[in-house]
C-alpha positions as CSV (number, residue, x, y, z in Angstrom):
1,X,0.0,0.0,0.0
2,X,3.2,2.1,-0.4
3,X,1.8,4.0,-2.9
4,X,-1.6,4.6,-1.8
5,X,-0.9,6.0,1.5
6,X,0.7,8.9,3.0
7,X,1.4,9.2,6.2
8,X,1.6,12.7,7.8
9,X,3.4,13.9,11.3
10,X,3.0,17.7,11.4
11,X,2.7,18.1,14.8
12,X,0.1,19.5,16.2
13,X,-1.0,21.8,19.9
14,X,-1.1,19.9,22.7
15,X,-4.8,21.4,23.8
16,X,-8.0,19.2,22.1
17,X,-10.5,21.2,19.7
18,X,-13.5,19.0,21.8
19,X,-17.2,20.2,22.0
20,X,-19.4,19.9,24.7
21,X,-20.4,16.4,25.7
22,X,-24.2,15.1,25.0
23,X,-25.9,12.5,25.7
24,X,-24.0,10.8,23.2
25,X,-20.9,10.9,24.2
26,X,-19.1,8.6,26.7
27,X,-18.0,9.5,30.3
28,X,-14.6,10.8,29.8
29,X,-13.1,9.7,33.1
30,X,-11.6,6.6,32.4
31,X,-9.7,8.2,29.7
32,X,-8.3,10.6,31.9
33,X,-7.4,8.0,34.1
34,X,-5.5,5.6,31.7
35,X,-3.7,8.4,30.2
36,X,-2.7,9.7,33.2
37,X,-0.5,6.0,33.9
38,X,1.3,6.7,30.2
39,X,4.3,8.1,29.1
40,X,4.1,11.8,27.5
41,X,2.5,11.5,23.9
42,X,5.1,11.3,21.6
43,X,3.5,11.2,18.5
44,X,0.4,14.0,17.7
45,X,-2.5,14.1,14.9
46,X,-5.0,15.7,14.2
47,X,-8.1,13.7,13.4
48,X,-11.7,15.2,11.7
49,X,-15.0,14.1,13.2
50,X,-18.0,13.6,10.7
51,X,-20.8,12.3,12.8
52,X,-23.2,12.8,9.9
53,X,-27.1,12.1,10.4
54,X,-29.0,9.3,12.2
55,X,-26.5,6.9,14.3
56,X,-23.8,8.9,13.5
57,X,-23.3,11.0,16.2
58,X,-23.7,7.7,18.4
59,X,-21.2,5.3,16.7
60,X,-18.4,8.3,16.1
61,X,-18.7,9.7,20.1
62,X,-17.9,5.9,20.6
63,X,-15.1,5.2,18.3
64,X,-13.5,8.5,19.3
65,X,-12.6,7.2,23.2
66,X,-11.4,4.2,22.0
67,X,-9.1,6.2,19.8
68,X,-7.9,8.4,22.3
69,X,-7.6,5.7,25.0
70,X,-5.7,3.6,22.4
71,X,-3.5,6.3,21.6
72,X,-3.0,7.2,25.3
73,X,-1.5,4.1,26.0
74,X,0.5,3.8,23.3
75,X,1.8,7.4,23.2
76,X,-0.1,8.8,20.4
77,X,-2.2,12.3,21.5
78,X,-5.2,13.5,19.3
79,X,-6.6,16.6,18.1
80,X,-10.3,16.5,16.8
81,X,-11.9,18.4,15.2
82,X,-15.7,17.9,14.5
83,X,-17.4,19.2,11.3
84,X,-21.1,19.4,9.8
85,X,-21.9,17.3,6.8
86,X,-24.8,15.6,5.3
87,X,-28.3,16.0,6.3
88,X,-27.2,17.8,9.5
89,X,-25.2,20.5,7.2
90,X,-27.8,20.9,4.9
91,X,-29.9,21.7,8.1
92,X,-27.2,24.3,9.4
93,X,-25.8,25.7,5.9
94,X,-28.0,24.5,3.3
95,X,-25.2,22.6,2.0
96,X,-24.0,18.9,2.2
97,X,-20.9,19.7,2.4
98,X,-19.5,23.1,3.2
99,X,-16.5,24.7,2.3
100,X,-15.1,24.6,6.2
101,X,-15.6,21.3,6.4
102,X,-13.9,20.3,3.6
103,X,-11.0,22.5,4.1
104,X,-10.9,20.8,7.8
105,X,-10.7,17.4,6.1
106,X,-7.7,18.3,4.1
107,X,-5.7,20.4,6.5
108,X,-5.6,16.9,9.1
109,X,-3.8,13.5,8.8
110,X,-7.4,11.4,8.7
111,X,-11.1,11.8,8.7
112,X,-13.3,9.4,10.7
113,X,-17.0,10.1,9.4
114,X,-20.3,8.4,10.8
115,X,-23.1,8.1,8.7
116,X,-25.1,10.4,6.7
117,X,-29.0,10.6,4.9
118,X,-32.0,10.4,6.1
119,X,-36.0,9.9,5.2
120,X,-35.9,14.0,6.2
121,X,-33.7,14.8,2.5
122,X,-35.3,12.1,0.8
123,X,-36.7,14.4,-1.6
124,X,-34.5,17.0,-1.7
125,X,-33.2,17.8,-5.3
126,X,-29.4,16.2,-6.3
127,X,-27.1,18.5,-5.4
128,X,-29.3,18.9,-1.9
129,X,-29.1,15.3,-0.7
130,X,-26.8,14.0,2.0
131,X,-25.6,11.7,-0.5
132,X,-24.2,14.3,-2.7
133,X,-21.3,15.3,0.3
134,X,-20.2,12.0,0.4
135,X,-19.2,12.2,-3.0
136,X,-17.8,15.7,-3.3
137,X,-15.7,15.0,-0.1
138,X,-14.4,11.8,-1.4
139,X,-13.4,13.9,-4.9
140,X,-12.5,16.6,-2.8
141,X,-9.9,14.5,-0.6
142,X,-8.9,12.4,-3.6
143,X,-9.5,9.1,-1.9
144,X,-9.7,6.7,-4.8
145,X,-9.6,3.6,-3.2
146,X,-11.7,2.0,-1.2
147,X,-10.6,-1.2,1.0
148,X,-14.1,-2.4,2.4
149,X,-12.9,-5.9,4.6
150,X,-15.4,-8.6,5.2
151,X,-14.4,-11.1,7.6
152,X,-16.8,-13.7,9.6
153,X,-15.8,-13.7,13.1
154,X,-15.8,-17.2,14.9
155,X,-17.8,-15.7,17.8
156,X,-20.2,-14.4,15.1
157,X,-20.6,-17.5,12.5
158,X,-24.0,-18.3,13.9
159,X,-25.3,-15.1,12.7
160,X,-24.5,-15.6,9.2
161,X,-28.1,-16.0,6.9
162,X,-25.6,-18.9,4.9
163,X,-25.1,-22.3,6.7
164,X,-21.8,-22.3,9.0
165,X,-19.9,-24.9,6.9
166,X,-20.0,-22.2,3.8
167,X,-19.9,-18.6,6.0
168,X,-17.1,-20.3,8.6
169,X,-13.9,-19.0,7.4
170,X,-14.4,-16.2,5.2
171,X,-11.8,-13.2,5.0
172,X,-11.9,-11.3,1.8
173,X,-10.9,-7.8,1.2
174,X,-12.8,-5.7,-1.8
175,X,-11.0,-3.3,-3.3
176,X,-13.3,-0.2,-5.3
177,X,-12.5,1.9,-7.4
178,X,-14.2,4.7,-5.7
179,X,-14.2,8.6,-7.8
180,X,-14.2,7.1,-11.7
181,X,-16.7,5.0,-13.1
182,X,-20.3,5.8,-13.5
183,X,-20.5,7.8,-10.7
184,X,-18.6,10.4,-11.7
185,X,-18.8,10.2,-15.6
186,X,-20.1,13.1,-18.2
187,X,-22.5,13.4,-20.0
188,X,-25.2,12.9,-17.3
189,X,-28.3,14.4,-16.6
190,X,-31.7,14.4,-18.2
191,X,-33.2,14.9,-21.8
192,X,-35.6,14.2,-24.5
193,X,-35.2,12.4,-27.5
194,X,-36.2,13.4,-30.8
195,X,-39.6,11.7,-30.7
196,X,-40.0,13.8,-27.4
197,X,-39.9,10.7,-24.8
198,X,-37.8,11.8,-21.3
199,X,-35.1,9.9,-20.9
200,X,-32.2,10.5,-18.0
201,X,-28.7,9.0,-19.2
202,X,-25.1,8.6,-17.0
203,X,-21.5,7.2,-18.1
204,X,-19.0,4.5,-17.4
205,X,-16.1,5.9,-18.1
206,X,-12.4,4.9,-16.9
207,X,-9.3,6.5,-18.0
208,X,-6.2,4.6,-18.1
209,X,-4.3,5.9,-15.0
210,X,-7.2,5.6,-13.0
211,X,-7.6,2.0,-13.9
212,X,-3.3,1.4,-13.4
213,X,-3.2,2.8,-10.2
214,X,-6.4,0.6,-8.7
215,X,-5.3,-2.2,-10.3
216,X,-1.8,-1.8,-8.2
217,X,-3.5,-0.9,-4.8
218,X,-5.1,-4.0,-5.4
219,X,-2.0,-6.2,-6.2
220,X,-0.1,-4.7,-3.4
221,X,-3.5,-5.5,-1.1
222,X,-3.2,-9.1,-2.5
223,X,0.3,-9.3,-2.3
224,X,0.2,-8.3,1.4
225,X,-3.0,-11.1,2.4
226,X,-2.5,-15.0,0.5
227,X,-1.5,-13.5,-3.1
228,X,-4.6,-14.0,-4.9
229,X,-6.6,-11.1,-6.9
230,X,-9.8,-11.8,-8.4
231,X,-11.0,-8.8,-11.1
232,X,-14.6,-8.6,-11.5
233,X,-16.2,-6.7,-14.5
234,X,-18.8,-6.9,-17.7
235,X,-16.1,-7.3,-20.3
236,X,-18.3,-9.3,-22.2
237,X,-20.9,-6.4,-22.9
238,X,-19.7,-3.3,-21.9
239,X,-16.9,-1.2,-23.8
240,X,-15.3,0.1,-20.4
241,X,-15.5,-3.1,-18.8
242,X,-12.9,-4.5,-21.7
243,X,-10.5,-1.7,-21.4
244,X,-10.9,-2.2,-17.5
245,X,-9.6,-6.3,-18.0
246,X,-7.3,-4.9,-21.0
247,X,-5.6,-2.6,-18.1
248,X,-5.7,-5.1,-14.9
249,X,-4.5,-7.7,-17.3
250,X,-0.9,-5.4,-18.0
251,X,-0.6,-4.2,-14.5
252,X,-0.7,-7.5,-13.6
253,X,2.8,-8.2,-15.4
254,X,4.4,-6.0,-12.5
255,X,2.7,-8.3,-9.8
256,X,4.3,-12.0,-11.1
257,X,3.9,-13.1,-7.1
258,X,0.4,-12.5,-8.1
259,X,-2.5,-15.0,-9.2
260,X,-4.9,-12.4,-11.4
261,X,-8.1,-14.6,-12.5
262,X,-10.9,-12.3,-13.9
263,X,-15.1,-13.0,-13.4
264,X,-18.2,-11.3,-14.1
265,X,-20.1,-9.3,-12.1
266,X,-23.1,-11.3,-12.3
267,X,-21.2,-14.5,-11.7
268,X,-19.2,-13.1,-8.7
269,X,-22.4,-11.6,-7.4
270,X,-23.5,-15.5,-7.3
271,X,-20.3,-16.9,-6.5
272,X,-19.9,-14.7,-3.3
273,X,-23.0,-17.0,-1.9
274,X,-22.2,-20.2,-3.0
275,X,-18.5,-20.4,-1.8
276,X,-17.1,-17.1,-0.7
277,X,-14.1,-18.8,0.5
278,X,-12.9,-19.2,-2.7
279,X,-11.7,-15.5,-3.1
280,X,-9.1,-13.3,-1.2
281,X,-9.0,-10.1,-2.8
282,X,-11.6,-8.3,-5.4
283,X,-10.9,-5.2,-7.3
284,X,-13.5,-3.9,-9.4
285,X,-15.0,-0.9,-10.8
286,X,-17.1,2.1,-8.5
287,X,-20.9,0.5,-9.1
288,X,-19.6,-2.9,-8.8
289,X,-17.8,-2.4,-6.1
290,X,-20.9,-0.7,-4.1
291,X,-22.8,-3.6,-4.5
292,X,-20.9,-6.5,-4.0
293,X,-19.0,-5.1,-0.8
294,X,-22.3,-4.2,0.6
295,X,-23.6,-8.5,-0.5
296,X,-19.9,-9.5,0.9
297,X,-21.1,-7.7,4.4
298,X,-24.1,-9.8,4.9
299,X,-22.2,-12.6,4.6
300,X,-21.1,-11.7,7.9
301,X,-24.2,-11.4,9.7
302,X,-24.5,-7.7,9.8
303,X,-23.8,-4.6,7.9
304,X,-22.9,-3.0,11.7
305,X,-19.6,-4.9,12.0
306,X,-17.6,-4.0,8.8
307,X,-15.3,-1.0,8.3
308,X,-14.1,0.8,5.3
309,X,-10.6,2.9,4.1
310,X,-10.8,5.3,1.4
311,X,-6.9,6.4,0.4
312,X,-5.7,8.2,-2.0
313,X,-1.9,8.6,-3.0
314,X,-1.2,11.7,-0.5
315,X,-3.2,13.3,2.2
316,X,-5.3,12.4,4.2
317,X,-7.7,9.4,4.3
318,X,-11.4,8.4,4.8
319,X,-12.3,5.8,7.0
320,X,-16.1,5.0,7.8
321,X,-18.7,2.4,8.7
322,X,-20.3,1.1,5.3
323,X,-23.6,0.9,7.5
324,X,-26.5,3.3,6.6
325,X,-27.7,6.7,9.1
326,X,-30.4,4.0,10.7
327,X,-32.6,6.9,11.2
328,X,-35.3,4.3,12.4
329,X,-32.9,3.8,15.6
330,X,-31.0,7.3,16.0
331,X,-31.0,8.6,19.5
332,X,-31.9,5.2,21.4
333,X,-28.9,3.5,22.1
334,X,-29.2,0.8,19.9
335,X,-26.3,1.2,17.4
336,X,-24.3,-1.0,16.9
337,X,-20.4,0.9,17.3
338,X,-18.5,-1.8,16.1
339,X,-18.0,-1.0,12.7
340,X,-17.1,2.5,13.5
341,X,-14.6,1.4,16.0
342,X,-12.9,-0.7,13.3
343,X,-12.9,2.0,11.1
344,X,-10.9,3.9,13.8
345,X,-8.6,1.1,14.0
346,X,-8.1,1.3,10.3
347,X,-7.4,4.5,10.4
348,X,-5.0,4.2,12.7
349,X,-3.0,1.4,10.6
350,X,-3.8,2.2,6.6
351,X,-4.3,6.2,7.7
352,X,-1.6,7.0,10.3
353,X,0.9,3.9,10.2
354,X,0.6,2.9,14.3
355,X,-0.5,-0.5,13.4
356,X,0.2,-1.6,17.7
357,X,-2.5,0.6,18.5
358,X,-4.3,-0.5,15.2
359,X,-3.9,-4.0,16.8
360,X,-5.3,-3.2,20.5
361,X,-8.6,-1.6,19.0
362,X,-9.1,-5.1,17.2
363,X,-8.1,-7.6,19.9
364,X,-10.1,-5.1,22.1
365,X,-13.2,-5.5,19.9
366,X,-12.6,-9.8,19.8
367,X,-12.3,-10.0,23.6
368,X,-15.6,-8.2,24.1
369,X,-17.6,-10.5,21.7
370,X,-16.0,-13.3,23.4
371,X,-17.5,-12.2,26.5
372,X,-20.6,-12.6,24.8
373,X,-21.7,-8.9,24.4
374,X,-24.2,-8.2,21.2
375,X,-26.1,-5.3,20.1
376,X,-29.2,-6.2,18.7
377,X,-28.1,-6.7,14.7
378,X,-26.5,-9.2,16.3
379,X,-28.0,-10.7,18.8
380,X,-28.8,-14.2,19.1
381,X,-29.7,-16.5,22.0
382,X,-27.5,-17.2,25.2
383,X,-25.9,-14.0,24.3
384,X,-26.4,-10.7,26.5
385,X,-27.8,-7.6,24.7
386,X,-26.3,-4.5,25.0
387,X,-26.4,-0.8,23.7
388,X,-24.1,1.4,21.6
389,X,-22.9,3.0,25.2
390,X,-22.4,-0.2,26.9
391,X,-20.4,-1.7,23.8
392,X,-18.2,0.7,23.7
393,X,-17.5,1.1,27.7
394,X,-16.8,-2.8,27.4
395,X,-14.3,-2.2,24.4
396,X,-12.9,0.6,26.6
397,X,-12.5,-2.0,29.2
398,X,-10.7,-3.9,27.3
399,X,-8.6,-1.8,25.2
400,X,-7.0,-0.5,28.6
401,X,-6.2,-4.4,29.1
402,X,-4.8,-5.6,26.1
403,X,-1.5,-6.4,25.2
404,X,-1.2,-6.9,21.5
405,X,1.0,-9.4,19.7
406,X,4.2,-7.6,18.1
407,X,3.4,-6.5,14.8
């Protein structure tokens, strides 16, 4: 990942940019307390806080203590900085993504966002939706790809919707292509042909570099897990699905450690239920890469548990639950903060390079499902359920404990 990540060590005040605590937030005493037995930081960053819309603000107040007590211990001090976007900009600015917070995103070494959207915008126009931010801050930050993990936990194989014998075992890593494609081609829009019938139109388009430098995020990805890379596309319809395999196919000369084998979308969309196990790493085109990481994290049992990077080949990253805003459960403690809290432990390895505190957010988040602990996406008999607050005092709990293995 050399040459998709940057890592940054402008150092920073010592004094937090913090806003008042809400309900949301967790107590802030034990933090105090840990930090307090450490060693002077050594190492400072400055991290921006997205909360979005819905569970957002929930899932980010959580993952930020566990940052900040992770880092405690392992002499990293934060800054955050917390910024509007989404539904609850558009609400405050009349914009999804304002200029400040943008500028905030760029100016610090990572950017930890929530969740944002809501039934609220539903109907706003385009360039009004929630939706609209995520993608001007993701072209804004340059963060072209997209590593979106999905993994099935032993403790959580049971809660799989496939039987055990195919879910047990499955640890892929989907790569997407994440500011080219269909998303982001032109012409768009609407029209009217010439016998007057409305039509609305969008484009695949990819140019070469942005396919070449993908295509080597993904062999490095692969190169870095068991070697295998698995290129999904529509090469036998679509024109930019052919140059896409034309492209992966020459990268691939660079990458001889490498196995490349190529599928269709349709096919891998089937073959990720029949026998996941039989792929490592996935890279694959923007649309493509929306869907099938979103089927890959239902595999898992739940959409709650799986975190995503977004890096690009300088500055700083974007790392974020690939669950929804939930607005059906905002406000009631029922989040589940595990895939934010992963996210912040991505961060910390992919975003900042301090994979040992990277590694106590995760053994931190395995100990407390081991105790049993399940919020209710992923609840399941003889287990005890617990709320967004309570998860994350228990990952707290044992964050402070753990002492992870040498990386």
């Amino acid at each position: 990942m050399a040459a998709s990540v940057q890592l940054n060590a402008k150092l920073l005040g010592p004094a937090f940019i913090v806003k008042p605590a809400t309900k949301h937030f967790l107590k802030p005493a034990r933090i105090r307390c840990a930090a307090a037995a450490t060693a002077p930081p050594t190492k400072r960053y400055s991290i921006t806080l997205l909360p979005g819309d819905g569970i957002g603000p929930e899932v980010i107040a959580v993952a930020k203590n566990v940052l900040k007590l992770a880092g405690s211990l392992e002499g990293i001090e934060f800054a955050f900085q917390e910024m509007p976007m989404g539904g609850s900009a558009l609400d405050l600015v009349g914009v999804p993504l304002p200029e400040e917070t943008l500028a905030a995103a760029k100016q610090s070494d990572a950017v930890l966002l929530g969740a944002i959207g809501g039934y609220k915008w539903d109907k706003n126009e385009k360039h009004l939706k929630p939706e609209t931010g995520l993608l001007q801050i993701r072209e804004g930050l340059k963060v072209f790809a997209n590593l979106r993990p999905a993994t099935v936990l032993p403790q959580l194989v049971d809660s799989s919707t496939l039987k055990k014998e195919v879910a047990e075992g499955v640890d892929l890593m989907v790569v997407r292509e994440l500011t080219g494609g269909i998303y982001f081609g032109k012409p768009r829009g609407y029209g009217v042909t010439e016998h007057g019938e409305e039509i609305g139109f969008n484009t695949e388009v990819y140019a070469a570099y942005e396919v070449d430098r993908i295509a080597r995020v993904a062999f490095e990805t692969a190169r870095k897990r068991h070697g295998k890379l698995c290129s999904v596309d529509k090469a036998n319809v679509l024109e930019a699905s052919m140059f896409w395999r034309k492209r992966i196919t020459a990268i691939a000369s660079e990458y001889p450690d490498v196995e490349l084998s190529h599928m269709y979308v349709d096919n891998a969309a089937m073959q990720l239920i029949r026998n996941p196990k039989q792929f490592d790493t996935i890279v694959t085109n923007n649309i493509f890469g929306d869907i099938l990481s979103d089927e890959a994290s239902m595999i898992t049992g739940s959409i709650g548990m799986l975190p995503s990077a977004s890096l690009g080949e300088s500055g700083p990253g974007l790392f974020e639950p690939i669950h929804g805003s939930a607005p059906d459960i905002a406000g009631q403690d029922k989040a589940n903060p595990l895939a934010t809290i992963l996210s912040a432990a991505m961060l910390l390895k992919y975003g900042l390079g301090e994979e040992h505190a990277a590694k106590r957010i995760e053994k931190a988040v395995l100990d407390t499902l081991d105790k049993g602990l399940r919020t209710g996406d992923i609840y399941s008999a003889g287990t005890k359920l617990v709320g967004c607050q309570e998860m994350g005092e228990e990952v707290l709990k044992s964050v402070e404990t753990q002492v992870p293995a040498a990386v």
